[in-house]
C-alpha positions in Angstrom: -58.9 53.8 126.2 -55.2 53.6 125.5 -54.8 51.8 122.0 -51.2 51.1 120.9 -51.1 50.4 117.1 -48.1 49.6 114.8 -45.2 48.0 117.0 -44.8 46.5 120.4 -44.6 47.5 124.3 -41.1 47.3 125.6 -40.5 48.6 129.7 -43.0 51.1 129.3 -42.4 52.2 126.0 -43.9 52.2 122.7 -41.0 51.2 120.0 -42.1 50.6 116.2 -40.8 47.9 114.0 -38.4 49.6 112.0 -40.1 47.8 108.9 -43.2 49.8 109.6 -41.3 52.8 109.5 -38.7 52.7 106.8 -41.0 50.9 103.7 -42.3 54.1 102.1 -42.0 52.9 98.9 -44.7 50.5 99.1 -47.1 52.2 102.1 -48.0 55.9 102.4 -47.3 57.7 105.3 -50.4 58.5 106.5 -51.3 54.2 106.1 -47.9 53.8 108.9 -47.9 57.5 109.9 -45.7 56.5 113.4 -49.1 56.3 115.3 -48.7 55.3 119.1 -51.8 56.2 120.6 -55.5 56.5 119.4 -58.8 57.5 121.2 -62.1 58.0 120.0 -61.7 61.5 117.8 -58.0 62.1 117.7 -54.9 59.6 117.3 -51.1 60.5 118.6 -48.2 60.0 116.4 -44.2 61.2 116.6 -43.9 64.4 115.2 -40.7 64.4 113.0 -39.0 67.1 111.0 -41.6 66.3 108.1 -43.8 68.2 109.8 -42.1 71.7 109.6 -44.4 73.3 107.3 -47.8 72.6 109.3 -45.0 73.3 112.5 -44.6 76.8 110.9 -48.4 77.9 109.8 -49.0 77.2 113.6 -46.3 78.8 114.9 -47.2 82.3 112.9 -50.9 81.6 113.7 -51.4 84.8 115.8 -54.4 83.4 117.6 -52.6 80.7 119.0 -49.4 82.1 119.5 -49.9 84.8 122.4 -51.9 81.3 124.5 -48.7 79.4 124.3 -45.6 81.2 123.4 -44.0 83.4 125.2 -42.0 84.9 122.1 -44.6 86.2 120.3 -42.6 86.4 116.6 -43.1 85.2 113.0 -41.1 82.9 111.7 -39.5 81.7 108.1 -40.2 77.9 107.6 -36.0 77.4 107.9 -36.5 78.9 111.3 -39.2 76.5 111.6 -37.3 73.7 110.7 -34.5 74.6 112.8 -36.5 75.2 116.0 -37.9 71.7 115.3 -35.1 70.1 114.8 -33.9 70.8 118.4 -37.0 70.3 120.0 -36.9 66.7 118.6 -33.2 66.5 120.1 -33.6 66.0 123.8 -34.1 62.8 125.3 -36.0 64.0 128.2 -38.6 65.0 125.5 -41.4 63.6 123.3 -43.1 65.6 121.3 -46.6 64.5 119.2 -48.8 65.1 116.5 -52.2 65.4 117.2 -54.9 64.1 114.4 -58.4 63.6 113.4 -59.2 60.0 113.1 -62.0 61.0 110.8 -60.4 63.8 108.5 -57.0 62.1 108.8 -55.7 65.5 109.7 -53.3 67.2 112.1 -54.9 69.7 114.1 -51.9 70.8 116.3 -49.0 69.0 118.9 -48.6 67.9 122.4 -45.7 66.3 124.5 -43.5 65.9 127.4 -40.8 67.6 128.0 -38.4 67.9 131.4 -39.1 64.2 131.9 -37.2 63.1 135.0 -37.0 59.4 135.4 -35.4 59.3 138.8 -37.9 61.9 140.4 -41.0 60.5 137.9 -41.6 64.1 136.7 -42.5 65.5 133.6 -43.9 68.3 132.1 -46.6 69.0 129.1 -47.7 71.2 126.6 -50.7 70.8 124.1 -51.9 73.0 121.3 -55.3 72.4 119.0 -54.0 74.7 116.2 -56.9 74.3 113.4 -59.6 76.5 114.3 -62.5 74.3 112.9 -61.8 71.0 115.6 -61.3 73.8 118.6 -64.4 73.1 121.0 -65.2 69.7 120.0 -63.1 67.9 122.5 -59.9 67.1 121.0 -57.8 69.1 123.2 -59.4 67.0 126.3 -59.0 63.7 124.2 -55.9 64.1 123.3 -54.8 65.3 127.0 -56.4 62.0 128.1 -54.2 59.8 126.3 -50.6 61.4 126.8 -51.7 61.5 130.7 -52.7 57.5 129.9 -49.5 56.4 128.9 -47.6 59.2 131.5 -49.2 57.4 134.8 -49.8 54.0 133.3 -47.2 53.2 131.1 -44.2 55.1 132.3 -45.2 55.1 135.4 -44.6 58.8 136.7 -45.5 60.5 140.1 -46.5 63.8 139.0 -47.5 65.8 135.9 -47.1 69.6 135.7 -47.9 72.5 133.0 -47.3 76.0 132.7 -50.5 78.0 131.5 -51.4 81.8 130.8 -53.7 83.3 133.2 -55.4 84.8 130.3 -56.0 81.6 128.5 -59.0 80.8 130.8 -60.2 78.1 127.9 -57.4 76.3 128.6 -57.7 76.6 132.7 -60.9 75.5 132.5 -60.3 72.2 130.2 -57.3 71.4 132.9 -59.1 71.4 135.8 -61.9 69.2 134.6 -59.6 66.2 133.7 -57.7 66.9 137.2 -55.3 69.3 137.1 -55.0 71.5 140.1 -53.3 74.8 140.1 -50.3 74.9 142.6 -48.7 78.1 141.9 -49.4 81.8 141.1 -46.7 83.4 139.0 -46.9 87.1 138.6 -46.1 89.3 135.9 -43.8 86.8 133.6 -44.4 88.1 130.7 -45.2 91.3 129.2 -48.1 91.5 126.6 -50.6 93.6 125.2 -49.1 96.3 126.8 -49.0 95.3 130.5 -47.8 92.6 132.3 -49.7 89.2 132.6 -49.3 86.0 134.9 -48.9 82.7 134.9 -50.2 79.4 136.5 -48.6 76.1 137.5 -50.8 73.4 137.3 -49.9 69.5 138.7 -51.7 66.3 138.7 -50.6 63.6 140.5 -50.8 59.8 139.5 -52.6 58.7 142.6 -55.2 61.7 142.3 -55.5 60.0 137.6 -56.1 56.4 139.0 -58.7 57.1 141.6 
């Protein structure tokens, strides 16, 4: 279930009050922490530059990196920053914090990006980063309610990802909350020593509500 805290439903979107926001001085941030959604084990919030340094230690996190980047680098925490800073730019994007309800804790990101308003398309991305809340359905959870507001809220036709072959984890988890592969891409990128493919995967709105 889709639960919209702090602030109020305008066309579709979530929009805080700007005094929930902006009144640090007497609340802490993670008492407002720009929470939109909230399930049963993880919540959704906007990520904002603030996070750069958890941003970074996942971004150099050489487990997770070679699953969902296909620039396998390090990175200072200026990069970091930097990078953030123009992912948070684009208004066909939204980009989320995922955290533990119970530890209060971000455990990695999600978000849309490519969103097309004319066509209702969009595309997504999702990372569980902390190695202890892997496994334990938050990447599912979390999935559940940025596809909840996607088809329900904003209304779009069709939801796509791009996936590595190799990440067979991550294949699996897609295809049991309805994603179906739609395209084969061979040999995009080159890791490990040999070339590896790729997977388009699509769910539809109709194929979510029934």
């Amino acid at each position: 279930m889709l639960k919209h805290l702090p602030g109020h439903l305008n066309e579709g979107f979530i929009e805080l009050e700007s005094n929930d926001i902006c009144d640090k001085s007497n609340k802490k941030r993670d008492e407002v922490d720009y929470m939109l959604f909230q399930g049963e084990k993880v919540s959704l919030r906007k990520m904002t530059v603030e996070d750069a340094p958890a941003y970074h230690k996942w971004q150099n996190d050489m487990k997770i990196a070679p699953l969902v980047n296909p620039f396998i680098d390090l990175y200072s925490l200026d990069e970091a920053e930097e990078s953030l800073k123009r992912m948070l730019q684009p208004d066909n994007r939204k980009n989320y914090v995922i955290v533990d309800i119970k530890d209060k804790k971000p455990i990695g990101y999600t978000g849309l990006f490519n969103i097309n308003h004319y066509h209702k398309n969009a595309e997504c991305y999702i990372a569980i980063c902390e190695a202890e809340y892997r496994g334990k359905g938050a990447g599912p959870e979390a999935m559940g309610l940025l596809m909840e507001y996607v088809f329900k809220e904003m209304n779009m036709h069709r939801l796509a990802l791009r996936v590595f072959a190799e990440n067979e984890h991550a294949i699996g988890m897609y295809k049991r909350i309805g994603f179906q592969v739609e395209g084969h891409l061979r040999e995009t990128r080159f890791h490990n020593g040999s070339w590896q493919d790729s997977y388009i995967m699509s769910i539809l709105q109709k194929g979510y509500l029934t």
